[in-house]
MARBAVO-802552 format. One line per 10 residues: for each residue x, y, z of N, C-alpha, C, O, CB. Coordinates in nm, 2 decimals, decimal comma, padded with zeros to 4 digits. Last residue first. Glycine has a CB too. Example, Ala and Ser with C-alpha at 12.3 -4.5 7.8 and 13.67 -1.06 7.14 Angstrom:
% MARBAVO-802552
01,28/-00,22/00,71/01,37/-00,11/00,71/01,29/00,00/00,79/01,34/00,11/00,80/01,41/-00,06/00,57; 01,32/-00,57/00,78/01,23/-00,45/00,78/01,32/-00,33/00,78/01,42/-00,33/00,85/01,13/-00,45/00,90 $
//
This chain:
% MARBAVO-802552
00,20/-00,30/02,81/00,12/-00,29/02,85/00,09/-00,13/02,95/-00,01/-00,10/03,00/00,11/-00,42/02,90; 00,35/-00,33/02,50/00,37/-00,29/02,63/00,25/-00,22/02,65/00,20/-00,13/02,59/00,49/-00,22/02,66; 00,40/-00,55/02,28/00,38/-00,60/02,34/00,38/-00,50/02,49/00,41/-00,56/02,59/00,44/-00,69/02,31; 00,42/-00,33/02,05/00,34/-00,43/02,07/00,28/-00,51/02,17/00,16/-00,54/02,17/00,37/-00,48/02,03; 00,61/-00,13/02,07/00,53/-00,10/02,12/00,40/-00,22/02,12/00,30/-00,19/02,18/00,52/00,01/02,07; 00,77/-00,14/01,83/00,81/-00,19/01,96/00,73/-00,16/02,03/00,81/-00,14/02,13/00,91/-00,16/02,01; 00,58/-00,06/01,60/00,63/-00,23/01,62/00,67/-00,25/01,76/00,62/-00,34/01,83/00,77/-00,28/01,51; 00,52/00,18/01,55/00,45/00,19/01,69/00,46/00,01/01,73/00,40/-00,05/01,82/00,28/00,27/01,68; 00,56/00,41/01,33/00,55/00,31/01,34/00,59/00,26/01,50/00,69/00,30/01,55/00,60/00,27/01,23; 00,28/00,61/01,23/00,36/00,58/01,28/00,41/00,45/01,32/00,32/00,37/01,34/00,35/00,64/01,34 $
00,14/00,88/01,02/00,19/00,76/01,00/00,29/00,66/01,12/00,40/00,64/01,07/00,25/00,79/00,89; -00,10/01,12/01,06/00,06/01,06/01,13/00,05/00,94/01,12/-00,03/00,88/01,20/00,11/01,09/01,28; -00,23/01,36/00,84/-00,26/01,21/00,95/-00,10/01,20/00,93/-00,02/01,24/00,85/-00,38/01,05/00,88; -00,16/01,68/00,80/-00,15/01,53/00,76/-00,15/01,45/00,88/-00,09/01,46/00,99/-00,02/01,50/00,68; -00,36/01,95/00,93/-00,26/01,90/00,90/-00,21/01,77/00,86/-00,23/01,72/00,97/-00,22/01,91/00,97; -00,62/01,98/01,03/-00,58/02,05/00,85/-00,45/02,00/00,83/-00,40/02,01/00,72/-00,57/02,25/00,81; -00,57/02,08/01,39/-00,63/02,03/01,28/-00,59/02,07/01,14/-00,53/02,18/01,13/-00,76/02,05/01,29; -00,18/02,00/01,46/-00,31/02,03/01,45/-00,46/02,00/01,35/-00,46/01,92/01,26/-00,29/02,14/01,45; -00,10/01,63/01,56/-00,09/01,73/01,50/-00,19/01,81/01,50/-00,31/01,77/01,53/-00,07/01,70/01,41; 00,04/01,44/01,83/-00,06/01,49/01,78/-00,02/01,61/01,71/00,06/01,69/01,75/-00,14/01,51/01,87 $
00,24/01,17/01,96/00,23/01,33/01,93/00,09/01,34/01,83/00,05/01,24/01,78/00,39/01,41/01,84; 00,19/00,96/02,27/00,18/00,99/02,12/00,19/01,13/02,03/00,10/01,20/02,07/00,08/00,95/02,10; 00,43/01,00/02,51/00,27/01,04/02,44/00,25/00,99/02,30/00,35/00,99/02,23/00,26/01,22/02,42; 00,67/00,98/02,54/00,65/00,94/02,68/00,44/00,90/02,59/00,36/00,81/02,62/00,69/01,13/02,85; 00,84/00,85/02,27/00,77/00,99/02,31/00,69/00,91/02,41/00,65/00,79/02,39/00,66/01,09/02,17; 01,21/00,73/02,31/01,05/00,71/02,30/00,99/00,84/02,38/01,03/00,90/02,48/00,99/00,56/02,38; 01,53/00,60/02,28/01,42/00,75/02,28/01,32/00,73/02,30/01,36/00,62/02,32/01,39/00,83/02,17; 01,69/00,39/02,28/01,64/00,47/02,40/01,57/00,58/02,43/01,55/00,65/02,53/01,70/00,50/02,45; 01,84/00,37/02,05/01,91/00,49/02,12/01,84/00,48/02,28/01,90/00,53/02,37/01,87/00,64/02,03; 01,67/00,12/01,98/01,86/00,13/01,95/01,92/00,28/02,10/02,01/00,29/02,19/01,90/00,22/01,69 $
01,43/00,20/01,97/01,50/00,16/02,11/01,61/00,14/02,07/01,68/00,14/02,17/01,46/00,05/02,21; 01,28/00,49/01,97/01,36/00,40/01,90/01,43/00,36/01,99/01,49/00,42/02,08/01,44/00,45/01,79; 00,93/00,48/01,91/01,00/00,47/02,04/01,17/00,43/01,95/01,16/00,34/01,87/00,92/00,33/02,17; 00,75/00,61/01,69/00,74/00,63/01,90/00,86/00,63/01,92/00,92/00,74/01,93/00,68/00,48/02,02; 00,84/00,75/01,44/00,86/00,61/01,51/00,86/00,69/01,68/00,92/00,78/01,74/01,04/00,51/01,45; 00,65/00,89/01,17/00,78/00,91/01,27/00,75/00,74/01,32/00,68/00,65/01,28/00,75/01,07/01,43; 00,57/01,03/00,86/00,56/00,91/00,93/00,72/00,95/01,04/00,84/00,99/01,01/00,55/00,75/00,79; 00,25/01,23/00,76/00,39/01,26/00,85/00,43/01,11/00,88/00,34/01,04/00,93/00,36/01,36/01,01; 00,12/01,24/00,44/00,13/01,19/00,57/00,28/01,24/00,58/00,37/01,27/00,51/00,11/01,01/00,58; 00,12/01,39/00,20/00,01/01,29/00,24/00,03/01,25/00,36/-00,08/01,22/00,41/00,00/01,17/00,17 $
00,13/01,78/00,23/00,22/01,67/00,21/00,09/01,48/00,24/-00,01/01,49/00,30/00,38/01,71/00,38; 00,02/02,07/00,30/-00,09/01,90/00,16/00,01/01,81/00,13/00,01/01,76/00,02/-00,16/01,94/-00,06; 00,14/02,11/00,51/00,02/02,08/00,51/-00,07/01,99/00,38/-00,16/01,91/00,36/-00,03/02,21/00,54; 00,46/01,98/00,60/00,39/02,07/00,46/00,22/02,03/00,47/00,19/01,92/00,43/00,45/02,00/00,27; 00,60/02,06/00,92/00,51/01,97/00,81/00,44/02,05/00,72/00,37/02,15/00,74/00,39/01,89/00,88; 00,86/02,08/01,06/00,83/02,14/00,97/00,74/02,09/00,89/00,78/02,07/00,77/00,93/02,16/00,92; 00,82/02,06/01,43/00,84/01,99/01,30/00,79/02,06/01,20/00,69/02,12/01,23/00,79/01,86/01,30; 00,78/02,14/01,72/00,87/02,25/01,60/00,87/02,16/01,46/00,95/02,21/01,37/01,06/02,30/01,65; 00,55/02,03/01,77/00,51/02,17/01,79/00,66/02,24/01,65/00,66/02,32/01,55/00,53/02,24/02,02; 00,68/01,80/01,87/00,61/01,78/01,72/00,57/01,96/01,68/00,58/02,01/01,56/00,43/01,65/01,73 $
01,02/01,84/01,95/00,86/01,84/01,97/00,80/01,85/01,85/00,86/01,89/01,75/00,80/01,95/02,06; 01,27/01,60/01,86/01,18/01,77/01,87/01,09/01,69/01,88/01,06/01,57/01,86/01,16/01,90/01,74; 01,45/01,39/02,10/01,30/01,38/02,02/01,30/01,55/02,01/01,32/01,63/02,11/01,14/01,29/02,13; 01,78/01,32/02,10/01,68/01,42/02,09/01,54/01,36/02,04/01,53/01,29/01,94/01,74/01,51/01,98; 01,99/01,15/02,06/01,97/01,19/02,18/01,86/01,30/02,24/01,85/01,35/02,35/02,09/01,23/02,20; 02,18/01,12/01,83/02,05/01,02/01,85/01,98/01,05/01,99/01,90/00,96/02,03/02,11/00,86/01,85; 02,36/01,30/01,82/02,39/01,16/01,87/02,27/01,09/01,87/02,28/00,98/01,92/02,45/01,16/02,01; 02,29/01,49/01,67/02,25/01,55/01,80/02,29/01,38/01,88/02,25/01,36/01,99/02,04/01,61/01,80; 02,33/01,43/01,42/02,35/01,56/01,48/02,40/01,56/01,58/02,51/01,61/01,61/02,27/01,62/01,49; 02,14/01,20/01,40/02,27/01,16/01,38/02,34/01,36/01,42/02,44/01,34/01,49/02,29/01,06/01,18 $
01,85/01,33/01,49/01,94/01,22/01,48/02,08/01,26/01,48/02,12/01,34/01,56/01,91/01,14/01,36; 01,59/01,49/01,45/01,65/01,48/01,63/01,80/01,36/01,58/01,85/01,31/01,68/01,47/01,37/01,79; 01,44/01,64/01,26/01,58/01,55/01,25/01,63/01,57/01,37/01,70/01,66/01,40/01,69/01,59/01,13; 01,18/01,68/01,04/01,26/01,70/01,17/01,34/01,64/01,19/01,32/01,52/01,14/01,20/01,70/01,26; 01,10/01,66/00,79/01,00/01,70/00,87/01,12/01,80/01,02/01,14/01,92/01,05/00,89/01,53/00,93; 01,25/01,58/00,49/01,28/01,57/00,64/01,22/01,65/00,70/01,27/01,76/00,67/01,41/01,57/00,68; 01,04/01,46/00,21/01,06/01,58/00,30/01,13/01,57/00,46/01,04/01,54/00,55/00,92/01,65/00,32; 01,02/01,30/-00,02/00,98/01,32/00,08/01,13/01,38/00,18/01,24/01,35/00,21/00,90/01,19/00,12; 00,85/01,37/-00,35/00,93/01,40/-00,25/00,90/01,36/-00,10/00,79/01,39/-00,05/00,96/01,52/-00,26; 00,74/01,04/-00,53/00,69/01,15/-00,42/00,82/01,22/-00,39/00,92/01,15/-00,42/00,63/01,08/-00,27 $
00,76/00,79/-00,65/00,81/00,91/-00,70/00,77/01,03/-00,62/00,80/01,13/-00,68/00,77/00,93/-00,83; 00,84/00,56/-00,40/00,75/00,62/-00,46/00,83/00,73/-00,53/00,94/00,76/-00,48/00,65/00,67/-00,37; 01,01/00,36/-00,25/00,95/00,29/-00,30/00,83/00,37/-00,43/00,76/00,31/-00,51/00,89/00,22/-00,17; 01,26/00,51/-00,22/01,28/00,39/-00,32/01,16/00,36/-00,34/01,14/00,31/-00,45/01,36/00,26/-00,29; 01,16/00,73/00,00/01,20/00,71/-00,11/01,27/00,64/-00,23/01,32/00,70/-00,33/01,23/00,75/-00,10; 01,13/00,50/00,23/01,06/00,56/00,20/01,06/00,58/00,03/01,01/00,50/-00,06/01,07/00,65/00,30; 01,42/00,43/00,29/01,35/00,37/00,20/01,21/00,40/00,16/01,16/00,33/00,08/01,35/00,26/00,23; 01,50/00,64/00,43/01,55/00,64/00,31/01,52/00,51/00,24/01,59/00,47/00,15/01,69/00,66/00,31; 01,29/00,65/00,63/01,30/00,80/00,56/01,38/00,73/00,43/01,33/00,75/00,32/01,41/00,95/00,66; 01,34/00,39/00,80/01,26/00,40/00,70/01,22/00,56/00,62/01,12/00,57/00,54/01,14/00,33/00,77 $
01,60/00,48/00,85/01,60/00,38/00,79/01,44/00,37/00,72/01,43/00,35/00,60/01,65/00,27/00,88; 01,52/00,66/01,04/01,62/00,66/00,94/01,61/00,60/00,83/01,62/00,65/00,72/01,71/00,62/00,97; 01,40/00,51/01,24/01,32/00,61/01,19/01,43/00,69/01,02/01,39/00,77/00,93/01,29/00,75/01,36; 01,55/00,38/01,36/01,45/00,28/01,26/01,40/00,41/01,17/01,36/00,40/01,05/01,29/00,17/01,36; 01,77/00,54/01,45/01,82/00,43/01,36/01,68/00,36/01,25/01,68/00,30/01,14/01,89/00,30/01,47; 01,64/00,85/01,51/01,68/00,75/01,51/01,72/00,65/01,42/01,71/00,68/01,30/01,64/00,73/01,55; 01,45/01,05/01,43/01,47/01,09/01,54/01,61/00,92/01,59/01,65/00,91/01,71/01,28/01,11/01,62; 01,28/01,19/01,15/01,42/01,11/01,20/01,48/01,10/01,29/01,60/01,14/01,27/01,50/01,12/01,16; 00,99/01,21/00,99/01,06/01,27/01,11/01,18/01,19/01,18/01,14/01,12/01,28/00,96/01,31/01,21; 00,89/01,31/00,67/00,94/01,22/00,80/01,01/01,29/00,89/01,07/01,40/00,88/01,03/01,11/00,77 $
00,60/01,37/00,46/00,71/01,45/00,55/00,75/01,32/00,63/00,67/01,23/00,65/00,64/01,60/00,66; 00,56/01,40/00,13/00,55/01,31/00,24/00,66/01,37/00,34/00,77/01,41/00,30/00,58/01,15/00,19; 00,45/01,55/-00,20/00,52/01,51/-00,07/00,42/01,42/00,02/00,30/01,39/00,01/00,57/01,65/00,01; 00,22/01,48/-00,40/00,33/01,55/-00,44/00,46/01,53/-00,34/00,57/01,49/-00,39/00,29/01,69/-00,46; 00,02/01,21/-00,41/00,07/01,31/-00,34/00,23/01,42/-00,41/00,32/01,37/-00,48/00,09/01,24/-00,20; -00,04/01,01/-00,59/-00,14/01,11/-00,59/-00,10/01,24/-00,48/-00,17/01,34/-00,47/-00,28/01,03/-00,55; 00,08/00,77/-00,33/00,02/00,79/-00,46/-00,04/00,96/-00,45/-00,08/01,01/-00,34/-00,10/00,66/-00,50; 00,12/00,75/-00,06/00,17/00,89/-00,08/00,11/00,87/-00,20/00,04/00,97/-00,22/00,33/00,94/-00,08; 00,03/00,48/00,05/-00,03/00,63/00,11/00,02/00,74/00,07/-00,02/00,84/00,12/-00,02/00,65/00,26; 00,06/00,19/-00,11/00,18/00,31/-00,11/00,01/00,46/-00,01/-00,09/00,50/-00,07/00,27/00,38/-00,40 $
00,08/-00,12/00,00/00,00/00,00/00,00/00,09/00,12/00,00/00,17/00,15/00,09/-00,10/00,00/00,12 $
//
Protein backbone atom coordinates (compact mmCIF):
# COMPACT_ATOMS: atom_id res chain seq x y z
CA UNK A 1 0.00 0.00 0.00
CA UNK A 2 1.83 3.12 -1.11
CA UNK A 3 -0.34 6.29 1.12
CA UNK A 4 1.72 8.89 -0.82
CA UNK A 5 0.25 7.92 -4.59
CA UNK A 6 -1.42 11.10 -5.90
CA UNK A 7 0.71 13.14 -3.44
CA UNK A 8 3.32 15.47 -4.38
CA UNK A 9 5.24 15.13 -0.71
CA UNK A 10 5.47 13.05 2.37
CA UNK A 11 7.10 14.52 5.52
CA UNK A 12 9.40 12.24 7.99
CA UNK A 13 10.64 12.71 11.06
CA UNK A 14 14.21 11.10 12.04
CA UNK A 15 14.68 10.89 15.38
CA UNK A 16 16.81 7.49 15.05
CA UNK A 17 18.17 4.27 13.56
CA UNK A 18 14.48 2.80 12.61
CA UNK A 19 13.16 6.15 11.89
CA UNK A 20 16.18 6.58 9.37
CA UNK A 21 16.01 3.79 7.88
CA UNK A 22 12.58 3.96 7.01
CA UNK A 23 12.99 8.03 5.61
CA UNK A 24 15.54 6.37 3.08
CA UNK A 25 13.48 3.70 2.01
CA UNK A 26 10.58 5.56 2.05
CA UNK A 27 12.03 7.14 -1.12
CA UNK A 28 12.76 3.88 -3.23
CA UNK A 29 9.47 2.88 -2.99
CA UNK A 30 7.52 6.25 -4.58
CA UNK A 31 8.11 9.09 -7.02
CA UNK A 32 6.93 11.47 -4.17
CA UNK A 33 9.33 13.96 -2.48
CA UNK A 34 9.80 13.20 0.82
CA UNK A 35 10.62 15.84 3.01
CA UNK A 36 12.77 15.67 6.39
CA UNK A 37 9.97 17.01 8.74
CA UNK A 38 12.57 17.02 11.66
CA UNK A 39 15.77 15.49 12.49
CA UNK A 40 16.50 14.84 16.28
CA UNK A 41 19.39 12.18 14.79
CA UNK A 42 22.66 11.58 13.84
CA UNK A 43 23.52 15.56 14.75
CA UNK A 44 22.46 15.49 18.00
CA UNK A 45 23.91 11.60 18.70
CA UNK A 46 20.54 10.23 18.55
CA UNK A 47 19.72 11.93 21.81
CA UNK A 48 16.84 14.16 20.87
CA UNK A 49 13.02 13.82 20.20
CA UNK A 50 11.80 17.67 18.67
CA UNK A 51 8.62 18.36 19.70
CA UNK A 52 6.14 17.80 17.21
CA UNK A 53 5.10 21.75 17.90
CA UNK A 54 8.66 22.49 15.99
CA UNK A 55 8.42 19.88 13.04
CA UNK A 56 8.34 21.39 9.67
CA UNK A 57 5.07 19.72 8.14
CA UNK A 58 3.85 20.68 4.60
CA UNK A 59 0.16 20.80 5.14
CA UNK A 60 -0.85 18.96 1.58
CA UNK A 61 2.23 16.67 2.12
CA UNK A 62 0.12 12.89 2.44
CA UNK A 63 1.33 11.85 5.67
CA UNK A 64 3.86 12.56 8.47
CA UNK A 65 5.59 9.10 9.26
CA UNK A 66 7.78 9.13 12.72
CA UNK A 67 8.64 6.11 15.09
CA UNK A 68 7.40 6.27 18.98
CA UNK A 69 10.03 4.74 20.42
CA UNK A 70 13.63 4.01 18.97
CA UNK A 71 15.01 1.64 21.12
CA UNK A 72 18.60 1.30 19.51
CA UNK A 73 19.06 4.85 21.21
CA UNK A 74 16.36 4.74 23.97
CA UNK A 75 14.16 7.49 22.80
CA UNK A 76 10.51 7.14 23.04
CA UNK A 77 7.67 9.91 23.08
CA UNK A 78 6.46 9.40 26.80
CA UNK A 79 2.74 10.44 24.41
CA UNK A 80 1.83 9.94 21.24
CA UNK A 81 2.31 13.32 19.32
CA UNK A 82 -0.55 14.89 17.80
CA UNK A 83 -0.94 17.29 15.01
CA UNK A 84 -3.12 20.35 14.51
CA UNK A 85 -6.30 20.27 12.76
CA UNK A 86 -5.75 20.51 8.47
CA UNK A 87 -2.59 18.95 9.01
CA UNK A 88 -1.49 15.32 7.61
CA UNK A 89 -2.62 12.15 9.46
CA UNK A 90 0.62 10.57 11.28
CA UNK A 91 1.89 7.59 10.03
CA UNK A 92 3.62 5.81 12.81
CA UNK A 93 5.46 3.13 13.41
CA UNK A 94 4.53 1.86 16.89
CA UNK A 95 6.25 -2.31 16.19
CA UNK A 96 8.08 -1.89 19.59
CA UNK A 97 5.30 -1.01 21.18
CA UNK A 98 3.39 -4.29 20.73
CA UNK A 99 3.77 -5.96 23.44
CA UNK A 100 3.66 -2.93 26.30
CA UNK A 101 1.16 -2.94 28.48
Amino acid sequence: MNLAHGFRTADAVVTGNWSRIAYEQMGRLTDTEIRLAAHGGEQFNYLDLPEPETWDVDRNSAFVHFAVNETVNGLQYGKVPRLSDGMPPLVCDMSSEIFVA
